[in-house]
C-alpha positions as CSV (number, residue, x, y, z in Angstrom):
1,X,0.0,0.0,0.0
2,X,1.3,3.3,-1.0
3,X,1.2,6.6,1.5
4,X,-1.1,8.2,-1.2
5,X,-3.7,5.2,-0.2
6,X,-3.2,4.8,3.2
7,X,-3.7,8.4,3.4
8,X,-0.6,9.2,5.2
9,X,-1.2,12.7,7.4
10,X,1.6,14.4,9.5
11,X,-0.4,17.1,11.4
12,X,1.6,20.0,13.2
13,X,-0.4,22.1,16.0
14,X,0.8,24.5,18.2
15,X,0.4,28.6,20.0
16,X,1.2,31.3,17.5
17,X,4.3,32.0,16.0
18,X,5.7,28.4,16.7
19,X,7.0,28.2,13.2
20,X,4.2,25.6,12.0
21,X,4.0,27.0,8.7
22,X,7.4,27.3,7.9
23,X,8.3,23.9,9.6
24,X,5.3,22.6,7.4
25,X,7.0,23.1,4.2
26,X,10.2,22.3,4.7
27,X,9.0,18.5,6.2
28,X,7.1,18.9,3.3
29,X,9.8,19.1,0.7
30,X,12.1,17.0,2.9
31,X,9.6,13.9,2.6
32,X,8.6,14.8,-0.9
33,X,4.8,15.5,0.6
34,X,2.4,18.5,0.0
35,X,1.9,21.0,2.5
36,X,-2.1,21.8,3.3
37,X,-2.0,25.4,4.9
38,X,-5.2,25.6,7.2
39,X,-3.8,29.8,7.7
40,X,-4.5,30.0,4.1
41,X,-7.6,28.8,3.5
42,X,-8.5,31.3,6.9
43,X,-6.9,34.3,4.4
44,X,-8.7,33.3,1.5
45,X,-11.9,33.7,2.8
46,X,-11.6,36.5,4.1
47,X,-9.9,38.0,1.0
48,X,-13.0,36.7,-0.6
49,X,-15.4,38.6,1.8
50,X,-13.1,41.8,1.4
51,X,-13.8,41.6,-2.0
52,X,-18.0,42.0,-1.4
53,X,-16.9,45.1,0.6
54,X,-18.9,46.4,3.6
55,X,-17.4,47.0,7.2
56,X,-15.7,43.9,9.0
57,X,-17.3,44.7,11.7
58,X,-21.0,43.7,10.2
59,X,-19.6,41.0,9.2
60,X,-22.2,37.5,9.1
61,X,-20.6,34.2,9.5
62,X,-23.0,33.8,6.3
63,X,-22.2,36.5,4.2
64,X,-18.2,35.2,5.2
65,X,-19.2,31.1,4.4
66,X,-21.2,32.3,1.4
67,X,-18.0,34.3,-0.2
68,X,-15.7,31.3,0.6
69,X,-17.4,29.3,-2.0
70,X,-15.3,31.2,-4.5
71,X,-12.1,29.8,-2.9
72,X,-11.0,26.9,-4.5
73,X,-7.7,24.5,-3.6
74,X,-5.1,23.2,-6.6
75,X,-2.6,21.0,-5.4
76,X,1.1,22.6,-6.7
77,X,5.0,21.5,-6.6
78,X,5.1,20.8,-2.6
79,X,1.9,23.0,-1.9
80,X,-1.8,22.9,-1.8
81,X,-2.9,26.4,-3.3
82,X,-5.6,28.8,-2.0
83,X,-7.3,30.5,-5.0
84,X,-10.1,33.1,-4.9
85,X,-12.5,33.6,-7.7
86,X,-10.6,31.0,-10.1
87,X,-6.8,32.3,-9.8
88,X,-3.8,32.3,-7.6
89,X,-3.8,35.4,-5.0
90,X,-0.8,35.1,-2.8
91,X,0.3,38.9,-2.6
92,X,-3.7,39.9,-1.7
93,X,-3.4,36.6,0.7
94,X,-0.5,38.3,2.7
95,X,-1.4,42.0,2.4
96,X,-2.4,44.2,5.5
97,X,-6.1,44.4,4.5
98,X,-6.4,40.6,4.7
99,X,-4.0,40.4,8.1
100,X,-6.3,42.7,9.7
101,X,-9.4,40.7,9.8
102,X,-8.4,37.1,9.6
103,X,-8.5,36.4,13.3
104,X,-12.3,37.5,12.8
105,X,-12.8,35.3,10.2
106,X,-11.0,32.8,11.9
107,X,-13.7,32.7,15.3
108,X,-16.4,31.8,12.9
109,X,-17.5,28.3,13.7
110,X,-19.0,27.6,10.2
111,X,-15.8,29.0,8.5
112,X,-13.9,27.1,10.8
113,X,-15.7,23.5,9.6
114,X,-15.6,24.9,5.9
115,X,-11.8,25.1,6.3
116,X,-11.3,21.6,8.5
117,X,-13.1,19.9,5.2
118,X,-11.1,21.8,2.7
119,X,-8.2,20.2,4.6
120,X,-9.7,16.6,4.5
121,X,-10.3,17.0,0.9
122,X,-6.2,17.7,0.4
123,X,-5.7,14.6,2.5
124,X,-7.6,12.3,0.0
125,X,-5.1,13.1,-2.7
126,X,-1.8,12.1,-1.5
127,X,0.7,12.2,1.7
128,X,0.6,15.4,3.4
129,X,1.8,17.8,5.7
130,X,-0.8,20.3,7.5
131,X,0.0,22.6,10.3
132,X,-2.5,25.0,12.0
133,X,-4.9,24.2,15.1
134,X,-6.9,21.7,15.7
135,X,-5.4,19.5,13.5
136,X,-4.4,16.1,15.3
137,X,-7.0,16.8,17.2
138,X,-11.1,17.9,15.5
139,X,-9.5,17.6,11.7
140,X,-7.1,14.3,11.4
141,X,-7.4,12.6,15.0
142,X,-5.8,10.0,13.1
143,X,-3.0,11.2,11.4
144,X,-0.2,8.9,11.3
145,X,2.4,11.4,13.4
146,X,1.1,14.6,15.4
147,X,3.1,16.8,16.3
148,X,3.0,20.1,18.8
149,X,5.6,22.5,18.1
150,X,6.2,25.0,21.3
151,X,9.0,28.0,22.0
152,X,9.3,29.8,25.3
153,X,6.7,33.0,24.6
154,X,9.9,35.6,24.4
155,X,11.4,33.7,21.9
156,X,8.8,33.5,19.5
157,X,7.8,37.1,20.0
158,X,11.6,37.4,18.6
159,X,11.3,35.4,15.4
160,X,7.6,36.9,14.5
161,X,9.2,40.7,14.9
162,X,12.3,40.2,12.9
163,X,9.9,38.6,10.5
164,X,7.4,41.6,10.7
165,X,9.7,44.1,11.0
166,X,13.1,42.8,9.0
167,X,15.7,43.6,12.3
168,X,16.1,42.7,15.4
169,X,13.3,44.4,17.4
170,X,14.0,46.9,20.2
171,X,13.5,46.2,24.2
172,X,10.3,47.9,23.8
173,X,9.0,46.5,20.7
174,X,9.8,42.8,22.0
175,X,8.1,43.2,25.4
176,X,4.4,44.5,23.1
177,X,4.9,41.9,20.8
178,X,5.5,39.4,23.5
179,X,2.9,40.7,25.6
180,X,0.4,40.0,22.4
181,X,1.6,36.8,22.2
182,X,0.8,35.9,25.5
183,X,-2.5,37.4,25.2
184,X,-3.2,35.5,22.1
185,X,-1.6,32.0,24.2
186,X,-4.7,32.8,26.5
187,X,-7.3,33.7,24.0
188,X,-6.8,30.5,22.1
189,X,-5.9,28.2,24.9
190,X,-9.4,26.1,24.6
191,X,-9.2,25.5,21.1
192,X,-5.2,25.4,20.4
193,X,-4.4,22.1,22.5
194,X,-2.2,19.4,21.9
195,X,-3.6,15.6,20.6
196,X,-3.2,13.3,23.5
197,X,-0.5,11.1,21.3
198,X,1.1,13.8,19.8
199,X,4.7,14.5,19.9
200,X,6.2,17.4,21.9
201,X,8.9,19.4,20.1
202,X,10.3,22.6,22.1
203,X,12.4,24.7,19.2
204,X,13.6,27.4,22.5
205,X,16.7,26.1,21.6
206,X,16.6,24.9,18.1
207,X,17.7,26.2,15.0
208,X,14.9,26.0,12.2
209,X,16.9,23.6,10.4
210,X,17.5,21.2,13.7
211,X,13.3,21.2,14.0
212,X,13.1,19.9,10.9
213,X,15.5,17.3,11.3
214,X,13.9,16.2,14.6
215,X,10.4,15.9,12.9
216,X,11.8,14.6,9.6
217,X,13.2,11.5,11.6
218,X,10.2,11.3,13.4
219,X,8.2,10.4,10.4
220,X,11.3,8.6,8.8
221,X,10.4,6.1,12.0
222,X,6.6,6.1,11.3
223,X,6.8,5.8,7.3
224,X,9.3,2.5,8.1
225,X,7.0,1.1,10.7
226,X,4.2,1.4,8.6
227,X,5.8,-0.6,5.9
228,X,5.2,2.1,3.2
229,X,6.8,4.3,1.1
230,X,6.0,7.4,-0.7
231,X,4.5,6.7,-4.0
232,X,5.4,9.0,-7.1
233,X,2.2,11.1,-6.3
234,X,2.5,12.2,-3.2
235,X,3.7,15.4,-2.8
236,X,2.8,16.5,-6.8
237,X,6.7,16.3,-7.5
């Protein structure tokens, strides 16, 4: 039986700015899998409601589910895409306008179940890698590896602001960021909890390229236990 069959699912959870994304993708490419973005599928539809227009804050979980329907997911070379209205739309994905409401979008039960069977639906076509919350928990209880990536709350309140910012943030800048962080820890501490049999992995210490070793091997161990192998459709390569 090959991992496309058996439906093989590595599922990465964990508090914000744990690097699940970025870890996603590179175990991803490592193992020749896809990765299935659940943050993306969040942006999308709420790209897709920005474009009906109106103010966020009158926003139905509706009028945000009935919008998503013109978001569709293509699997790619290592990726599953998010497209609105029938083409690609990373750079409106990313942008400020999107940012600024996905965490609203994101509370929405329905939206929440739309995205959780997007994800399912990326599953049925080969291995995968998907990283958000819920997700060896609600989404794949029984993915084959589960995985809970943590870092102390200072540290990733260091990697998000040299990503937002592109230096090495100030005394002052790192305490608000970390602050929000914490904030956000609290917020989403009834929905964003570990699976029961899923793997701990603390990157405090590790470089980005050690964290994807450790969960590379992890896998490594599963894939050979399982008695499969990777077939040539996969991971699209």
């Amino acid at each position: 039986m090959s991992l496309t069959e058996s439906r093989f699912v590595i599922a990465i959870d964990g508090p914000a700015a744990s690097g699940k994304s970025s870890t996603a993708r590179a175990v991803a490419v490592a193992l020749g899998f896809r990765q299935a973005d659940s943050g993306a599928l969040y942006r999308a539809a709420t790209a897709a409601r920005l474009r009906v227009g109106g103010d966020s804050a009158d926003w139905s979980e509706e009028s945000v589910l009935d919008a998503a329907r013109s978001v569709t997911v293509h699997p790619a070379d290592g990726v599953f895409e998010a497209w609105v209205d029938g083409s690609a739309a990373d750079a409106e994905l990313r942008g400020e306008e999107v940012t600024a409401n996905v965490s609203l979008v994101a509370r929405m039960q329905s939206v929440r179940e739309w995205v959780n069977e997007k994800m399912r639906e990326c599953a049925q076509i080969g291995a995968i890698v998907v990283d958000g919350r819920d997700m060896g928990t609600a989404v794949f209880p029984d993915a084959a590896l589960k995985i809970w990536l943590v870092a102390d709350p200072e540290v990733r309140a260091h990697r998000r602001s040299i990503e937002l910012l592109g230096r090495i943030p100030s005394d002052d800048e790192l305490a608000r960021e970390t602050g929000e962080l914490t904030a956000r820890d609290a917020r989403d501490a009834r929905q964003t909890q570990p699976a029961d049999d899923a793997v701990h992995v603390d990157t405090t210490r590790l470089s980005p390229a050690e964290q994807v070793a450790r969960i590379v091997d992890l896998a490594r161990d599963r894939i050979q236990r399982s008695g499969s192998a990777p077939s040539p459709d996969a991971g699209g390569r």
